[in-house]
mmCIF file as Biopython writes it, N, C-alpha, C and O atoms, coordinates in Angstrom:
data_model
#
loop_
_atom_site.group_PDB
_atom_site.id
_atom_site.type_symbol
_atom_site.label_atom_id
_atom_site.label_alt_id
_atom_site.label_comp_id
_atom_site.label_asym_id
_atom_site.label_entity_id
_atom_site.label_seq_id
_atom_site.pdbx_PDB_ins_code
_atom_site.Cartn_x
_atom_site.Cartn_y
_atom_site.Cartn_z
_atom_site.occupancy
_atom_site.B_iso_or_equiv
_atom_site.auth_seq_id
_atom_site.auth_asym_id
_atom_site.pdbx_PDB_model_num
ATOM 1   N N  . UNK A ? 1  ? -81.115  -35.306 -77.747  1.0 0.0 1  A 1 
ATOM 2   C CA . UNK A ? 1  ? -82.019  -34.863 -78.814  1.0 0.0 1  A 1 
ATOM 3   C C  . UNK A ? 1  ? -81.901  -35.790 -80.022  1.0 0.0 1  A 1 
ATOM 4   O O  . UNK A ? 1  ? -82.822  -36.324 -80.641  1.0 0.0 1  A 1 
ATOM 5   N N  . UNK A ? 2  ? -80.464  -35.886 -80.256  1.0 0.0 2  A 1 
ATOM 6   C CA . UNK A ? 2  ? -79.873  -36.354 -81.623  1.0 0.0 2  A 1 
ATOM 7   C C  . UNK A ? 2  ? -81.193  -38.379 -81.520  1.0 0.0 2  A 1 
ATOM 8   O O  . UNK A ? 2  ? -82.005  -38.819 -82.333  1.0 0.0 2  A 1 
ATOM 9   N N  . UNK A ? 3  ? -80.603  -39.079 -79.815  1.0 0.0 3  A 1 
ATOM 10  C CA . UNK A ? 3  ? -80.730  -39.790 -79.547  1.0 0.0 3  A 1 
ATOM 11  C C  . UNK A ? 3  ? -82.758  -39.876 -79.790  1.0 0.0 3  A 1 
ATOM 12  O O  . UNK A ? 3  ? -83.289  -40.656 -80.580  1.0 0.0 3  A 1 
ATOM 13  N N  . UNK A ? 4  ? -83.243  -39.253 -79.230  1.0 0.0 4  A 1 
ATOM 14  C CA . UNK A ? 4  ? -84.870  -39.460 -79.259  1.0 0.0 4  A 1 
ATOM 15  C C  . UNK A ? 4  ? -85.338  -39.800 -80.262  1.0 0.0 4  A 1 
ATOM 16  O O  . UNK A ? 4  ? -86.264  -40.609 -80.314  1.0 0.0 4  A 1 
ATOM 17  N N  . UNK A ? 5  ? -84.464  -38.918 -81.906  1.0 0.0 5  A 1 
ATOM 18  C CA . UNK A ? 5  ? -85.280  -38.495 -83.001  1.0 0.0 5  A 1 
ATOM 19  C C  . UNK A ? 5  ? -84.928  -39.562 -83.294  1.0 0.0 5  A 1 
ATOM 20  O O  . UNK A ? 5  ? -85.971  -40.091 -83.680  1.0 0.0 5  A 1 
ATOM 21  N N  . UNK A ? 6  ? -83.996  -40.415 -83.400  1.0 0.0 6  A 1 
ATOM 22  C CA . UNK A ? 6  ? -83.741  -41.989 -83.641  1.0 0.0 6  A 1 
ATOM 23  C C  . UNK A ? 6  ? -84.523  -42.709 -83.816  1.0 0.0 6  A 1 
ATOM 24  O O  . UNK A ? 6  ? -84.822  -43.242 -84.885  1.0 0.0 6  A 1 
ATOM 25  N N  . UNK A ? 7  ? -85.420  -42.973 -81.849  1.0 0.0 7  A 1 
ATOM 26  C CA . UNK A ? 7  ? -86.194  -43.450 -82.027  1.0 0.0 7  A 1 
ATOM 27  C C  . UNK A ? 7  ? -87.328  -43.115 -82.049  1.0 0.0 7  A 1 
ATOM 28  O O  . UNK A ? 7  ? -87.958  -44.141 -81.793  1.0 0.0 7  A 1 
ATOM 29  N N  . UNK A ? 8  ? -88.146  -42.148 -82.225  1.0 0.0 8  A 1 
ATOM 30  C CA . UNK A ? 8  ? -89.552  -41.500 -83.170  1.0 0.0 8  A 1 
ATOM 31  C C  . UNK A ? 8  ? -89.468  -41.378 -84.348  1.0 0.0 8  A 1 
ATOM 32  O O  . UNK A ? 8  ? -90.506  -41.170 -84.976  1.0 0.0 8  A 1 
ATOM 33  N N  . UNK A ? 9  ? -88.580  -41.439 -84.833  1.0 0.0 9  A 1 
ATOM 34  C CA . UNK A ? 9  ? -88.620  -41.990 -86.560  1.0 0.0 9  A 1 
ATOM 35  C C  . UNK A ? 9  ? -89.164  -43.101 -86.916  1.0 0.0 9  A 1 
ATOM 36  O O  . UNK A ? 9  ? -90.169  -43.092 -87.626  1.0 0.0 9  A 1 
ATOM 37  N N  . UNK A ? 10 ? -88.654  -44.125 -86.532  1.0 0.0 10 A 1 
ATOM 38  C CA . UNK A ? 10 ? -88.783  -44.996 -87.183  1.0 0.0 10 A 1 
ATOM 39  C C  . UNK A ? 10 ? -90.237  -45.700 -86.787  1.0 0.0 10 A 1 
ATOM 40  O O  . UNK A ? 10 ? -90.925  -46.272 -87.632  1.0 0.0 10 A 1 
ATOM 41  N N  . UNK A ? 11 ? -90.590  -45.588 -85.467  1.0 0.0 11 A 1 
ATOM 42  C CA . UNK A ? 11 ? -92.391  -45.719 -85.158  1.0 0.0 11 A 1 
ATOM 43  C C  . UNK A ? 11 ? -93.002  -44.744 -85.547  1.0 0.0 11 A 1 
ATOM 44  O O  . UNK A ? 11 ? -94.168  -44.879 -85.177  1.0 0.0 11 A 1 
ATOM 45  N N  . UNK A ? 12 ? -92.877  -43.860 -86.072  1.0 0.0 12 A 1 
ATOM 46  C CA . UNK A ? 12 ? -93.824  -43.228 -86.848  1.0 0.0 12 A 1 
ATOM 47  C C  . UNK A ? 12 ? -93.727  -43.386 -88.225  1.0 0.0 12 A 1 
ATOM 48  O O  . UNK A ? 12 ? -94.600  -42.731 -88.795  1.0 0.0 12 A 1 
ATOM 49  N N  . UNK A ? 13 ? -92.995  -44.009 -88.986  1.0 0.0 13 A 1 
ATOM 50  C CA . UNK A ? 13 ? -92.541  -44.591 -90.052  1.0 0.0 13 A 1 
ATOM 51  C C  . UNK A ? 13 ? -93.561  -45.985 -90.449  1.0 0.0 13 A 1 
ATOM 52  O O  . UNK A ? 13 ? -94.278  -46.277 -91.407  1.0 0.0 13 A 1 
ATOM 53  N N  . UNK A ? 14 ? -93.174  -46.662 -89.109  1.0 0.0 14 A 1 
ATOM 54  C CA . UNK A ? 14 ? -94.136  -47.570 -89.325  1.0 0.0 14 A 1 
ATOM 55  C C  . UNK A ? 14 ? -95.458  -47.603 -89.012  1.0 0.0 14 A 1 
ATOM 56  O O  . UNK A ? 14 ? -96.216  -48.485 -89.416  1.0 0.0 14 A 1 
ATOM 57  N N  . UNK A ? 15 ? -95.870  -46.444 -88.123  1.0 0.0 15 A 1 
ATOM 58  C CA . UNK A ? 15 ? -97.462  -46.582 -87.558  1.0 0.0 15 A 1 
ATOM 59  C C  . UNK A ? 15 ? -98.323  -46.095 -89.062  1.0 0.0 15 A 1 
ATOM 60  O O  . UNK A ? 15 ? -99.420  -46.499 -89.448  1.0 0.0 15 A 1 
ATOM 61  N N  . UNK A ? 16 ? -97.306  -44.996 -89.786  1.0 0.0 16 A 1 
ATOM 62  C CA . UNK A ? 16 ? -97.529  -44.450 -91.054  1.0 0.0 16 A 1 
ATOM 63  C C  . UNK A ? 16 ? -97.771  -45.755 -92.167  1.0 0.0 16 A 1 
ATOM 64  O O  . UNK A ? 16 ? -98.854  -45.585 -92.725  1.0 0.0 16 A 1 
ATOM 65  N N  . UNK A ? 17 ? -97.220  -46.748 -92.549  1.0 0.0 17 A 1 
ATOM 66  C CA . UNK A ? 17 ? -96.873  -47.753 -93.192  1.0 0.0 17 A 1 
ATOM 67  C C  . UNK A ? 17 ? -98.243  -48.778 -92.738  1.0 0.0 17 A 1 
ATOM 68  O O  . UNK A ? 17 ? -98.898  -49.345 -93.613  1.0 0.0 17 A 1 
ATOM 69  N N  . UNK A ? 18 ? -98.456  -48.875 -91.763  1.0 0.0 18 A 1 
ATOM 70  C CA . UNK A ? 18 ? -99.517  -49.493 -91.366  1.0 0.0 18 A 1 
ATOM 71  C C  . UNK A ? 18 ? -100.858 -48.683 -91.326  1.0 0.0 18 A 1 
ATOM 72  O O  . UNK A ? 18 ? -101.925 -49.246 -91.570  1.0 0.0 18 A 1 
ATOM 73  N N  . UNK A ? 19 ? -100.799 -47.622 -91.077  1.0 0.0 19 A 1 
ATOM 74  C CA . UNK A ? 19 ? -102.384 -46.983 -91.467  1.0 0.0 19 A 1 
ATOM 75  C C  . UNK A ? 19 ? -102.375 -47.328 -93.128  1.0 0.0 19 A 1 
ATOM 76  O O  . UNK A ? 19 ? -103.411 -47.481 -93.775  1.0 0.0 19 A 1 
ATOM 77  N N  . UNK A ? 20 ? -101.201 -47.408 -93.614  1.0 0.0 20 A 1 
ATOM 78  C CA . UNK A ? 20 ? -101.715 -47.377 -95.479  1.0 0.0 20 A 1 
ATOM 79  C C  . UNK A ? 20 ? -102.169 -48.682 -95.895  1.0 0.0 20 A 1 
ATOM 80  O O  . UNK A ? 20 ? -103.012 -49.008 -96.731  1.0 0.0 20 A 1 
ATOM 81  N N  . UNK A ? 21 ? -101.400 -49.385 -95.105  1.0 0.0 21 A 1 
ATOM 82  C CA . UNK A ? 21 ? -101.353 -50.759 -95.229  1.0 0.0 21 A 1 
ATOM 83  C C  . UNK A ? 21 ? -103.141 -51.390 -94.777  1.0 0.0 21 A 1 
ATOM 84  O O  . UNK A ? 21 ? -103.442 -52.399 -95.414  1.0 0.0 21 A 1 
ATOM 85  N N  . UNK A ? 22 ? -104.159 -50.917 -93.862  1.0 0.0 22 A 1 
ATOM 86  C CA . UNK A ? 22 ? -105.001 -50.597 -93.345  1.0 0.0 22 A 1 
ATOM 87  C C  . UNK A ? 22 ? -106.278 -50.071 -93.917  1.0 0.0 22 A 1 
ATOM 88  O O  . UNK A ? 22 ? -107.413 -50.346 -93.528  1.0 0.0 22 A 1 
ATOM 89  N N  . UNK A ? 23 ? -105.761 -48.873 -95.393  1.0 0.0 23 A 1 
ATOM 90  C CA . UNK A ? 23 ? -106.302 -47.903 -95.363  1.0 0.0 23 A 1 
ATOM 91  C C  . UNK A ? 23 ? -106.522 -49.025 -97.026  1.0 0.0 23 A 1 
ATOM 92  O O  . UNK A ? 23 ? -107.639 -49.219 -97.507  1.0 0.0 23 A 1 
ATOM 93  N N  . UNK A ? 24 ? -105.779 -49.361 -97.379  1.0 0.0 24 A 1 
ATOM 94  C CA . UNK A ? 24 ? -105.576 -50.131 -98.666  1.0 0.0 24 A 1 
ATOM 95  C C  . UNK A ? 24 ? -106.270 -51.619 -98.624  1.0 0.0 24 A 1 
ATOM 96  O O  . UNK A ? 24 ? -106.667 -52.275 -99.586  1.0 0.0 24 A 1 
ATOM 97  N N  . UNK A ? 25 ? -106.294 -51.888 -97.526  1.0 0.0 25 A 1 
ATOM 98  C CA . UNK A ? 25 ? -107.506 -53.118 -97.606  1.0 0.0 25 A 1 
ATOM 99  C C  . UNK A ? 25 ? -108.499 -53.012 -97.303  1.0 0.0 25 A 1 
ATOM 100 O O  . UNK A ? 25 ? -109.027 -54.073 -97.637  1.0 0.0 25 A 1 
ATOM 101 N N  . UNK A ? 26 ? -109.500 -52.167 -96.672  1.0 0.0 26 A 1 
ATOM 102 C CA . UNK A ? 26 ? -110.266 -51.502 -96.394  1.0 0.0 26 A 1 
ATOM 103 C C  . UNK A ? 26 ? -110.816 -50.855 -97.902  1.0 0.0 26 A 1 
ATOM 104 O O  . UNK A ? 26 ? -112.038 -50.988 -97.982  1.0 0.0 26 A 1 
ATOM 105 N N  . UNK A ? 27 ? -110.346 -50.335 -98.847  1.0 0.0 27 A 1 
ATOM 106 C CA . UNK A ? 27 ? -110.557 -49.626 -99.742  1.0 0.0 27 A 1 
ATOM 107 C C  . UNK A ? 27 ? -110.978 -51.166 -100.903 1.0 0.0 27 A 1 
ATOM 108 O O  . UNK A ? 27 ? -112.016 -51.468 -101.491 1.0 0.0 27 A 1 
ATOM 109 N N  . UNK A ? 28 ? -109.605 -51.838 -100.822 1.0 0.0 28 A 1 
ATOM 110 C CA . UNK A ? 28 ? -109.663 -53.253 -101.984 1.0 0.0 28 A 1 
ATOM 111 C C  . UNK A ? 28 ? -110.945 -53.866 -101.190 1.0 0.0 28 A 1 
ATOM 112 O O  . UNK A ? 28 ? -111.824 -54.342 -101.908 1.0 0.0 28 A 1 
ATOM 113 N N  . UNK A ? 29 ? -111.087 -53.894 -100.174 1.0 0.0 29 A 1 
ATOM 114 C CA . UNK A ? 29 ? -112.336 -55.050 -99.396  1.0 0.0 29 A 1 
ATOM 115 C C  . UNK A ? 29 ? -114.165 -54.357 -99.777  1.0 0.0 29 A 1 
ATOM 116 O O  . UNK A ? 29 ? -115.221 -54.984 -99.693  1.0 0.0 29 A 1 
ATOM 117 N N  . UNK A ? 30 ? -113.986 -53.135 -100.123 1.0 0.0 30 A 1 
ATOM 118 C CA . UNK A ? 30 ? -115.095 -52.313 -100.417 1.0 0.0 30 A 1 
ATOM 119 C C  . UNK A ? 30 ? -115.360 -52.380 -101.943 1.0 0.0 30 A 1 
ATOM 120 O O  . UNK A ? 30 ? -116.466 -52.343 -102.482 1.0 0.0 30 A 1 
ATOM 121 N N  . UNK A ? 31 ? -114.051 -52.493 -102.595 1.0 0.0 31 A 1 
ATOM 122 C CA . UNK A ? 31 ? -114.241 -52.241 -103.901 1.0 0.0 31 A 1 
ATOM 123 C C  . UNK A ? 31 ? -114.760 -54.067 -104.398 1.0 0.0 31 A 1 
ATOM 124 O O  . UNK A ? 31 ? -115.329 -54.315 -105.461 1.0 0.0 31 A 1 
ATOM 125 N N  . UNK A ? 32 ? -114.479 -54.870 -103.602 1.0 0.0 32 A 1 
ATOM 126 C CA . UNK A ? 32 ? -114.484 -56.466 -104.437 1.0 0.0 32 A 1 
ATOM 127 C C  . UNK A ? 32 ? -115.932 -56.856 -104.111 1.0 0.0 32 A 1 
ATOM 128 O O  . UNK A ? 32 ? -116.632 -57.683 -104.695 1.0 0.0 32 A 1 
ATOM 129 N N  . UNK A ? 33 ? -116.326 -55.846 -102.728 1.0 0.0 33 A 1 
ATOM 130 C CA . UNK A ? 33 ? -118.066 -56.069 -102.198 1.0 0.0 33 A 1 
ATOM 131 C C  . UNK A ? 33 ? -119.041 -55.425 -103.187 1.0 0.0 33 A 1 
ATOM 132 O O  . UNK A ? 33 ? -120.176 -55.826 -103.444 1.0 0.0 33 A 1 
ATOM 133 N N  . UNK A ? 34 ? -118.413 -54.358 -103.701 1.0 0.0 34 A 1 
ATOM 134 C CA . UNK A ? 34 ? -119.490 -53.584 -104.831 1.0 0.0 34 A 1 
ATOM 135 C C  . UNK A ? 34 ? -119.357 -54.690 -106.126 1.0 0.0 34 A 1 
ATOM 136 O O  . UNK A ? 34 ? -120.340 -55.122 -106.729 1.0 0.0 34 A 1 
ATOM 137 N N  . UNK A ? 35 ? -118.009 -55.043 -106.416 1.0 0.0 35 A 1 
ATOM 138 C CA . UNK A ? 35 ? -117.707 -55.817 -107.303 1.0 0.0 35 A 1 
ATOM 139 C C  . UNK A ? 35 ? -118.829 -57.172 -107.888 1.0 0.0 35 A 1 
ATOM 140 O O  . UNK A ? 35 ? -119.220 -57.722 -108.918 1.0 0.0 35 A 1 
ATOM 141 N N  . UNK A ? 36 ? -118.971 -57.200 -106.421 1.0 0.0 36 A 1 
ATOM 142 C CA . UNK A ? 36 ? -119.720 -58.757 -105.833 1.0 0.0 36 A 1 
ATOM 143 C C  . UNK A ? 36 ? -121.096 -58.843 -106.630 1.0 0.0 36 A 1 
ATOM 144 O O  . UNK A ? 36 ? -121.650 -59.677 -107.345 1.0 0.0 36 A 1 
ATOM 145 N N  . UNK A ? 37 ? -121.394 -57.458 -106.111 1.0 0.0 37 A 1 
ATOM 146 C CA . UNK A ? 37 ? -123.005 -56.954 -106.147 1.0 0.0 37 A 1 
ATOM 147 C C  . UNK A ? 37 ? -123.341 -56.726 -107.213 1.0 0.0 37 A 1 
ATOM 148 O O  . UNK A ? 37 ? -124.249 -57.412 -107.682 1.0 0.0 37 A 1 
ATOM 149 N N  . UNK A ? 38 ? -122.733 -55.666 -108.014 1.0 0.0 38 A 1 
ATOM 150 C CA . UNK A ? 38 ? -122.705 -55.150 -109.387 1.0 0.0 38 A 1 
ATOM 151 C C  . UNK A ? 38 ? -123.134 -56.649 -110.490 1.0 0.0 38 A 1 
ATOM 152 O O  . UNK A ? 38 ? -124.121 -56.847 -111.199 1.0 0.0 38 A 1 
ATOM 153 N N  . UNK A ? 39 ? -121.772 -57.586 -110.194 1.0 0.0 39 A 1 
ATOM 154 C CA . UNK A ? 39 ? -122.286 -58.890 -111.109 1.0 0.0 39 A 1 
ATOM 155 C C  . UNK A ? 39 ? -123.466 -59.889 -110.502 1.0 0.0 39 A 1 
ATOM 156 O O  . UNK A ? 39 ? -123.857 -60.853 -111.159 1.0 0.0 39 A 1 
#
């Protein structure tokens, strides 16, 4: 048990870290296209 949670921590740690990572350029890449337009 002790052994599993070991390793499902830490890939879900990172799958977590990477959706933000994902979720944050996606957001900056939308905001610099309106950016674009606006000027």
């Amino acid at each position: 048990m002790n052994l599993q949670s070991n390793v499902v921590v830490p890939t879900f740690k990172k799958s977590i870290y990477k959706v933000q990572i994902s979720t944050f350029f996606r957001v900056v890449g939308s905001f610099m296209l309106n950016l674009r337009f606006t000027m």
